[in-house]
N, CA, C and O atoms as CSV, one atom per row, in Angstrom:
chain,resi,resn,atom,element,x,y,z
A,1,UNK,N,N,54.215,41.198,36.549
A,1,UNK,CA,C,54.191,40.031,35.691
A,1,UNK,C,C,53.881,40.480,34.263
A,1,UNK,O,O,52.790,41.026,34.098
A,2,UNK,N,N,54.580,40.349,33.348
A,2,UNK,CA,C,54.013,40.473,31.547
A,2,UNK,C,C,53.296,40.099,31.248
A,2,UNK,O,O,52.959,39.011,31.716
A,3,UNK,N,N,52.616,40.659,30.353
A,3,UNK,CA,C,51.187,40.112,30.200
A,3,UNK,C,C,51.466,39.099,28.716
A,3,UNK,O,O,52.105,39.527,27.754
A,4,UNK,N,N,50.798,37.587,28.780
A,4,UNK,CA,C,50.616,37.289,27.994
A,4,UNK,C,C,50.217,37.078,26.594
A,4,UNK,O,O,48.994,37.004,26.473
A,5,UNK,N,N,50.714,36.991,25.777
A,5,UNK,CA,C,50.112,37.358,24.198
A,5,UNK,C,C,49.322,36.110,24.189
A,5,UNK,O,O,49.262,35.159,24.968
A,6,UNK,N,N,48.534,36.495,22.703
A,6,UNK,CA,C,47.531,35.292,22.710
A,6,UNK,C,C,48.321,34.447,21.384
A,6,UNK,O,O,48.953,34.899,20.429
A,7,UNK,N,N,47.986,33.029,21.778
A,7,UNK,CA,C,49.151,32.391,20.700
A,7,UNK,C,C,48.140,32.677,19.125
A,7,UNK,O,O,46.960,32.854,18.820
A,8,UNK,N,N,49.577,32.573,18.404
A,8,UNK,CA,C,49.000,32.311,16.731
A,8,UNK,C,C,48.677,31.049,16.226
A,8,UNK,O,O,49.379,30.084,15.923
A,9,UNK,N,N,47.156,31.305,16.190
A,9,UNK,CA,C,47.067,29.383,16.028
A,9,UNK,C,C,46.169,29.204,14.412
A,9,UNK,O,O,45.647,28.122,14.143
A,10,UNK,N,N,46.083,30.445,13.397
A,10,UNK,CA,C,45.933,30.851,11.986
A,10,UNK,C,C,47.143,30.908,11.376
A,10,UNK,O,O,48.239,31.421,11.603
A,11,UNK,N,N,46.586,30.166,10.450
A,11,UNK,CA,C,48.078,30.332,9.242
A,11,UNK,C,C,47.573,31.058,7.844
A,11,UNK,O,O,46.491,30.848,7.297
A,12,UNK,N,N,48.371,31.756,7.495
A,12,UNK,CA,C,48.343,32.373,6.423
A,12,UNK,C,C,49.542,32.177,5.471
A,12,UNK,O,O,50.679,32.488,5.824
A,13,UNK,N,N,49.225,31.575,4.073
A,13,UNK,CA,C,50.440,31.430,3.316
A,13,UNK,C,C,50.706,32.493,2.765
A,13,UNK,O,O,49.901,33.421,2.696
A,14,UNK,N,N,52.377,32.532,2.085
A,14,UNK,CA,C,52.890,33.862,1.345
A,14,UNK,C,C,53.707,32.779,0.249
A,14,UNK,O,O,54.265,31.689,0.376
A,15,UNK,N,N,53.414,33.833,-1.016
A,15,UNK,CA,C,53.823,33.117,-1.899
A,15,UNK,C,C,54.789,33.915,-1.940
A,15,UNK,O,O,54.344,35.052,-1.784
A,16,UNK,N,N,56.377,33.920,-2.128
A,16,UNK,CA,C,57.788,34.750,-2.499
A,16,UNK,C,C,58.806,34.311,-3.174
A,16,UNK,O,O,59.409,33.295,-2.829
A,17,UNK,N,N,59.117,34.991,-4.183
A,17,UNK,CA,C,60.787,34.597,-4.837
A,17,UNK,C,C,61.315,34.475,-3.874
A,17,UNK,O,O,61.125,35.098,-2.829
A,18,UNK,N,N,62.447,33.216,-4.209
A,18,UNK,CA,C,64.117,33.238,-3.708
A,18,UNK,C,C,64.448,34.356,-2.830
A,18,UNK,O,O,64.609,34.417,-1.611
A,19,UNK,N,N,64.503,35.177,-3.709
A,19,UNK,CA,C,65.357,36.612,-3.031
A,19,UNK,C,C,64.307,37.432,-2.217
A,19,UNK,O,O,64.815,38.336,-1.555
A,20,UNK,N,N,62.797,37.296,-2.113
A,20,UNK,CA,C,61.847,38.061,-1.549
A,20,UNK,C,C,61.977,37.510,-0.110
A,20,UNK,O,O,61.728,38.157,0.907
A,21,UNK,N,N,62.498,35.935,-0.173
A,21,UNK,CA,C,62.612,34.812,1.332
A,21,UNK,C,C,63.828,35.524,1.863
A,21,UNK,O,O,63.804,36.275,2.839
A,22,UNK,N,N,64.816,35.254,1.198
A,22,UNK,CA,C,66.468,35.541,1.592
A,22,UNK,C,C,65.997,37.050,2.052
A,22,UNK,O,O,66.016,36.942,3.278
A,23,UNK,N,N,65.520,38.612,1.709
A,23,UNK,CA,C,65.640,39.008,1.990
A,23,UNK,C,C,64.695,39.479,3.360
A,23,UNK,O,O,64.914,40.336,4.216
A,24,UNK,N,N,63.980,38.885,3.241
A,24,UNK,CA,C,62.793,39.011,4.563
A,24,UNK,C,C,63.592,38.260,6.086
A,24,UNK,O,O,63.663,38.746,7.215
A,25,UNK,N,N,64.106,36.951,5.581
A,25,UNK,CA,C,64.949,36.183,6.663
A,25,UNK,C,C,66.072,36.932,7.149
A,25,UNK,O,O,66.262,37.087,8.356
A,26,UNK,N,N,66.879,37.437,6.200
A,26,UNK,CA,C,68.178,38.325,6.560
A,26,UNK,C,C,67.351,39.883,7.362
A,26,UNK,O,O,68.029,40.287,8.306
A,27,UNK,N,N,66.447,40.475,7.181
A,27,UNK,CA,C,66.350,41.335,7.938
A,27,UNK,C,C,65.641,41.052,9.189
A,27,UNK,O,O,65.625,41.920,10.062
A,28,UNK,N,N,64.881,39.595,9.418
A,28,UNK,CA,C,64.329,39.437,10.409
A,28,UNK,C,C,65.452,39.195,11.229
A,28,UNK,O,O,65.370,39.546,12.406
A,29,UNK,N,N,66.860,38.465,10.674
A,29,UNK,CA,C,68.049,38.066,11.558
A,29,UNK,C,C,68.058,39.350,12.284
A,29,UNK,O,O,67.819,39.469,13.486
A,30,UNK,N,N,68.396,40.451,11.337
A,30,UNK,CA,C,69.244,41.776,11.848
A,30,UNK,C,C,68.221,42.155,13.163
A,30,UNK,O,O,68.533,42.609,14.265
A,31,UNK,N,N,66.888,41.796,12.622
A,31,UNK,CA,C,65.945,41.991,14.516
A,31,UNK,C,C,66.282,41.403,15.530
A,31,UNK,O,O,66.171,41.694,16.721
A,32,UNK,N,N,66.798,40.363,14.895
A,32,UNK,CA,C,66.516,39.353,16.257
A,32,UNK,C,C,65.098,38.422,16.256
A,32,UNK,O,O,64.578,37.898,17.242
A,33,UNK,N,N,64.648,38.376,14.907
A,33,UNK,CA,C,63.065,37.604,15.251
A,33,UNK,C,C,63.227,36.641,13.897
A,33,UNK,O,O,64.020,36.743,12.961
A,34,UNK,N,N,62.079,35.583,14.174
A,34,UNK,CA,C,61.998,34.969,13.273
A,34,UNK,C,C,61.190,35.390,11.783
A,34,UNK,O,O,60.356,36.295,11.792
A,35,UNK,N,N,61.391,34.939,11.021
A,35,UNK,CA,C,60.381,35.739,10.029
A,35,UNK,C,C,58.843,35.940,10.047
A,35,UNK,O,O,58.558,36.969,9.435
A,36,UNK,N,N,57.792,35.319,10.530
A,36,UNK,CA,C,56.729,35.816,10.925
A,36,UNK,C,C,56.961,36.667,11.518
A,36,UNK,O,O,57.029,37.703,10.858
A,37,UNK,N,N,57.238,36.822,13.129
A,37,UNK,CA,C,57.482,37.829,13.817
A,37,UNK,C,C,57.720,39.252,12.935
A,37,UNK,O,O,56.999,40.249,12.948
A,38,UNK,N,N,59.200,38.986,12.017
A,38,UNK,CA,C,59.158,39.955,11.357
A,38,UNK,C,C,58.222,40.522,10.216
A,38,UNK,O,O,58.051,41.663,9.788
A,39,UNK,N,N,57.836,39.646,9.979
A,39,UNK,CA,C,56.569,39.868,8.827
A,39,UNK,C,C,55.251,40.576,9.819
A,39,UNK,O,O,54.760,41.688,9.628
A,40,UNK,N,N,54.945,39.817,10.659
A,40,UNK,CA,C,54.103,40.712,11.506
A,40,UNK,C,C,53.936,42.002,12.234
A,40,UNK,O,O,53.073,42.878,12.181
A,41,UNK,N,N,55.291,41.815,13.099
A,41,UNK,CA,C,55.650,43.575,13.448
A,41,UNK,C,C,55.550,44.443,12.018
A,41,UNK,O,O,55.097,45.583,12.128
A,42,UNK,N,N,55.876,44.062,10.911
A,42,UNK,CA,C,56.134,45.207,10.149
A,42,UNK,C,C,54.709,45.382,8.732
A,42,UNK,O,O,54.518,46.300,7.934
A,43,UNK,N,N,54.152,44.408,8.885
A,43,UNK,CA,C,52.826,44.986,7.943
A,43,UNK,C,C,51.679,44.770,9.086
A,43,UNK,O,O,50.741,45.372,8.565
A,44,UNK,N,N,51.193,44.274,10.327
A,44,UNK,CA,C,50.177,44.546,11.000
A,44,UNK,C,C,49.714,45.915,10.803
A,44,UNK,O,O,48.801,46.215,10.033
A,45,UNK,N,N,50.645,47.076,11.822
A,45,UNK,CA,C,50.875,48.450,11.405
A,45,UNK,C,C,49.728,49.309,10.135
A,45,UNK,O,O,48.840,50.161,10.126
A,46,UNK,N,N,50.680,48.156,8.904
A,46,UNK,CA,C,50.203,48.860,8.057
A,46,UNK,C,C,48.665,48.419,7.340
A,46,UNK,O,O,48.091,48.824,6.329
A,47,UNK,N,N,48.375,47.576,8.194
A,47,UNK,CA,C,46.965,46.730,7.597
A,47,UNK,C,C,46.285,47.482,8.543
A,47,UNK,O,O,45.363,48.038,7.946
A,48,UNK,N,N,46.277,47.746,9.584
A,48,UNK,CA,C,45.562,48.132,10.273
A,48,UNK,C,C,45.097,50.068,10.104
A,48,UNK,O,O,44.067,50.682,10.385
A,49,UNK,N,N,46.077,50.388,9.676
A,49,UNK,CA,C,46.023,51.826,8.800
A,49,UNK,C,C,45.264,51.797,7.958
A,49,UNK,O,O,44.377,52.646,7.873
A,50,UNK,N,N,45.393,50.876,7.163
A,50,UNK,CA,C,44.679,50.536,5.795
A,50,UNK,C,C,42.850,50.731,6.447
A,50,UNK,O,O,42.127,51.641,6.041
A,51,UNK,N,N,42.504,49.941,7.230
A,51,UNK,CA,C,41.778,49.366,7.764
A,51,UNK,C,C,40.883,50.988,8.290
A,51,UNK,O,O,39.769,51.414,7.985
A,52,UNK,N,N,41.899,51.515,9.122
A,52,UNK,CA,C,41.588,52.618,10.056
A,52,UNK,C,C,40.855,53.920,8.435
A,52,UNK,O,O,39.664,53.947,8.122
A,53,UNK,N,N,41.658,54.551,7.926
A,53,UNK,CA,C,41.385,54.997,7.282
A,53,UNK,C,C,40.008,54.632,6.141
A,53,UNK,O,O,39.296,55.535,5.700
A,54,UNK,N,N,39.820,53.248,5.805
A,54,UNK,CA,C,38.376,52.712,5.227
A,54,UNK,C,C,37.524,53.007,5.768
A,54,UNK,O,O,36.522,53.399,5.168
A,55,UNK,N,N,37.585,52.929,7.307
A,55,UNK,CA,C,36.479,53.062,8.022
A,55,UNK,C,C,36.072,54.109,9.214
A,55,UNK,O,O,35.357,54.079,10.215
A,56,UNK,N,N,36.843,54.963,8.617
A,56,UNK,CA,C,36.622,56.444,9.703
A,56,UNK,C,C,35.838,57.520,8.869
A,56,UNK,O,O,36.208,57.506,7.694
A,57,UNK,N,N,35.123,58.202,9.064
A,57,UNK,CA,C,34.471,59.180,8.163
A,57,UNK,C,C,35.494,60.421,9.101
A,57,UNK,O,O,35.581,60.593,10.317
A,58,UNK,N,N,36.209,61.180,7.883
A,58,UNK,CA,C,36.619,62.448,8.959
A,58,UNK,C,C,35.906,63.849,7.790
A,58,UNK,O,O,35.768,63.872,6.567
A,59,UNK,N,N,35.568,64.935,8.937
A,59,UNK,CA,C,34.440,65.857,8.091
A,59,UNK,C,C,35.312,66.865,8.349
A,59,UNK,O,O,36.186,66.831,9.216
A,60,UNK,N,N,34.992,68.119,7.307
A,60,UNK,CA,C,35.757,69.286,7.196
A,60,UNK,C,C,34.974,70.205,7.984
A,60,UNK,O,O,33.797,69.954,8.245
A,61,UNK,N,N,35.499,71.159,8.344
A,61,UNK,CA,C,34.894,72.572,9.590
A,61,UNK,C,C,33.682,72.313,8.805
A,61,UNK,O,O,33.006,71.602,9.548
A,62,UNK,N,N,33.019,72.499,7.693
A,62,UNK,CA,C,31.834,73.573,7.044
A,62,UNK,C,C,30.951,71.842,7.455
A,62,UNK,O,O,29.893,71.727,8.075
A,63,UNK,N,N,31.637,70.920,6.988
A,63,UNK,CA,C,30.654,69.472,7.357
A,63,UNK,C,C,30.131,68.896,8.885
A,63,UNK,O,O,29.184,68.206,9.262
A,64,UNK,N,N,31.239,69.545,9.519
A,64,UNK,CA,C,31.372,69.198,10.939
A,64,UNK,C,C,30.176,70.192,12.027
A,64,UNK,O,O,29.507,70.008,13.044
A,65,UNK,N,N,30.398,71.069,11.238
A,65,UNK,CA,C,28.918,72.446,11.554
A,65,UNK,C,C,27.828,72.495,11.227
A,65,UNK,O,O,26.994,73.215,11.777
A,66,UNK,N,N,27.518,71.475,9.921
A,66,UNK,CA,C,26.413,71.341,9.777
A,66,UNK,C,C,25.727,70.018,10.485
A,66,UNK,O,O,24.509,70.006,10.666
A,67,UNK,N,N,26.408,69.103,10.809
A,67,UNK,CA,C,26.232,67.941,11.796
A,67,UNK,C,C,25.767,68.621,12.896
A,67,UNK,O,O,24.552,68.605,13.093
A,68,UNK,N,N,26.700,69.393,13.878
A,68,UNK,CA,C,26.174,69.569,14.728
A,68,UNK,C,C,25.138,70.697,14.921
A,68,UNK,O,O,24.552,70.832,15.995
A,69,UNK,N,N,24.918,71.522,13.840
A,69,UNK,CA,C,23.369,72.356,13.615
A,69,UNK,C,C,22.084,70.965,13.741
A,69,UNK,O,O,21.148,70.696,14.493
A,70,UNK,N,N,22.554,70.523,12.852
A,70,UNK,CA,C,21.295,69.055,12.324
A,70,UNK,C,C,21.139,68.518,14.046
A,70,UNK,O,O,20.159,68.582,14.788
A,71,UNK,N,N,22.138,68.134,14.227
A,71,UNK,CA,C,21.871,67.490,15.972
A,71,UNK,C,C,21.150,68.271,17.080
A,71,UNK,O,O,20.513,67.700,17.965
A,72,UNK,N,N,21.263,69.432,17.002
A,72,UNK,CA,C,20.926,70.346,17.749
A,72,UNK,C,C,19.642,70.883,17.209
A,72,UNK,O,O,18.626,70.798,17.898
A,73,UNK,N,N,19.616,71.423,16.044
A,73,UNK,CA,C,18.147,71.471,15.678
A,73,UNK,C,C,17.864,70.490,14.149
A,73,UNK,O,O,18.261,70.534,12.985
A,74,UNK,N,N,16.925,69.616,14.986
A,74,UNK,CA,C,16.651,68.818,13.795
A,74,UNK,C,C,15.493,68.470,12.677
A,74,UNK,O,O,14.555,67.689,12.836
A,75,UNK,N,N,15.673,68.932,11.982
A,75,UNK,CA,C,14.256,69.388,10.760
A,75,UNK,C,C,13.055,68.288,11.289
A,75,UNK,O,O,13.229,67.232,11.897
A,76,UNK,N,N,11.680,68.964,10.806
A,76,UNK,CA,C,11.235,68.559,11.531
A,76,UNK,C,C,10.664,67.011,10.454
A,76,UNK,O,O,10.581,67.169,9.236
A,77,UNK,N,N,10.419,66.020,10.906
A,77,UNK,CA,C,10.043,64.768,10.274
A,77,UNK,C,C,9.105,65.021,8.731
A,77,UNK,O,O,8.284,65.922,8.561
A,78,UNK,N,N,9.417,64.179,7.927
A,78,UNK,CA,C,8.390,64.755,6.514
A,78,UNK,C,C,6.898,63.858,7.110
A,78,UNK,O,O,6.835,63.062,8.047
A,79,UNK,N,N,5.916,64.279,6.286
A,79,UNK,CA,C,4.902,63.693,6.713
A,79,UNK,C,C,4.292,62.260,6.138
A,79,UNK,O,O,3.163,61.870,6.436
A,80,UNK,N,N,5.392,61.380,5.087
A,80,UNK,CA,C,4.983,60.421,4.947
A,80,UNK,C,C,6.273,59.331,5.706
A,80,UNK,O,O,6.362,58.115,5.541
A,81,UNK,N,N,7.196,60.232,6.568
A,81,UNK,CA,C,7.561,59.252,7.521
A,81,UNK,C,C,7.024,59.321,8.603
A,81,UNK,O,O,7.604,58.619,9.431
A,82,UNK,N,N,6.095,59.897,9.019
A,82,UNK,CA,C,5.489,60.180,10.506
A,82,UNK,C,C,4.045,58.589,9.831
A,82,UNK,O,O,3.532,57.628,10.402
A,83,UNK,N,N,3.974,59.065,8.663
A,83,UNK,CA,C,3.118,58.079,8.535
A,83,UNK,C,C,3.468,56.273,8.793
A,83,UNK,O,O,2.842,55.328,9.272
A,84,UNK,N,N,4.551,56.435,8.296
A,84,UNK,CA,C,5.312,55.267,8.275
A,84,UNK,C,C,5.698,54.544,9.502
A,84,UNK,O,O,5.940,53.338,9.452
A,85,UNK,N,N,5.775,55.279,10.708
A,85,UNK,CA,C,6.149,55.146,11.745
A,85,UNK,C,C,4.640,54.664,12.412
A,85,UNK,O,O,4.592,53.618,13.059
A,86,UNK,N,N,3.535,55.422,12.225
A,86,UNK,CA,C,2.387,55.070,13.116
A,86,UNK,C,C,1.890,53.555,12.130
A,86,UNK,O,O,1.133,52.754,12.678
A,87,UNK,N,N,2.300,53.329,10.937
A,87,UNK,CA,C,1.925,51.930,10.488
A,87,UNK,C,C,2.700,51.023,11.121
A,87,UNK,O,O,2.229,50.113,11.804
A,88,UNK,N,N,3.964,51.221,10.930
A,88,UNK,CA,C,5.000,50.255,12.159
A,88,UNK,C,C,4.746,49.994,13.109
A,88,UNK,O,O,5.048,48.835,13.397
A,89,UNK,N,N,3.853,51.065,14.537
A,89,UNK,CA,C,3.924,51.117,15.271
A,89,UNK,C,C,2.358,50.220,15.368
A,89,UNK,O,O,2.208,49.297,16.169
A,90,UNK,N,N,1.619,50.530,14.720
A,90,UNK,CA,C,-0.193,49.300,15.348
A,90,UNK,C,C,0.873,48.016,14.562
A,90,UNK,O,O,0.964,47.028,15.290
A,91,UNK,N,N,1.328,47.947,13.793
A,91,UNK,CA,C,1.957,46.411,13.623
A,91,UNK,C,C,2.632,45.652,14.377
A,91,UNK,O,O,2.694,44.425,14.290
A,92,UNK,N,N,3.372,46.601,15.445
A,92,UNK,CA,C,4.038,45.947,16.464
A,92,UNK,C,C,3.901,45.519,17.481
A,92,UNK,O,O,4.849,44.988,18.060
């Protein structure tokens, strides 16, 4: 059985020239879809890239080695956060 999509029940307006409509409609024809559809298959993709890349941290060999030094051995606490922690801790 196919699995169901979830319906679109958000609207989002687009403001477009004449020719920005005509040409979005004429290539959604050549799909086979209506123009959302086509508007959707073809910038979701790219919003979501957008999206992916904002929010990924990617680290280089020399960054990625020092992460996992730090994880593995980890300096040892300064002594006015050890302090900080035992005030937190009778407060709680």
């Amino acid at each position: 059985m196919p699995a169901t999509r979830p319906a679109r029940e958000d609207r989002i307006e687009l403001r477009a020239t004449k020719e920005e409509k005509r040409v979005l409609a004429t290539a959604a024809a050549y799909e086979r879809l209506d123009v959302t559809s086509f508007i959707m298959r073809n910038v979701l993709p790219a919003a979501r890239a957008v999206v992916d890349r904002a929010e990924r941290i990617v680290l280089g060999e020399r960054d990625t080695m020092r992460v996992i030094e730090l994880l593995e051995n980890p300096p040892k606490p300064p002594p006015a956060l050890m302090a900080a922690a035992r005030r937190r801790a009778t407060r709680a």
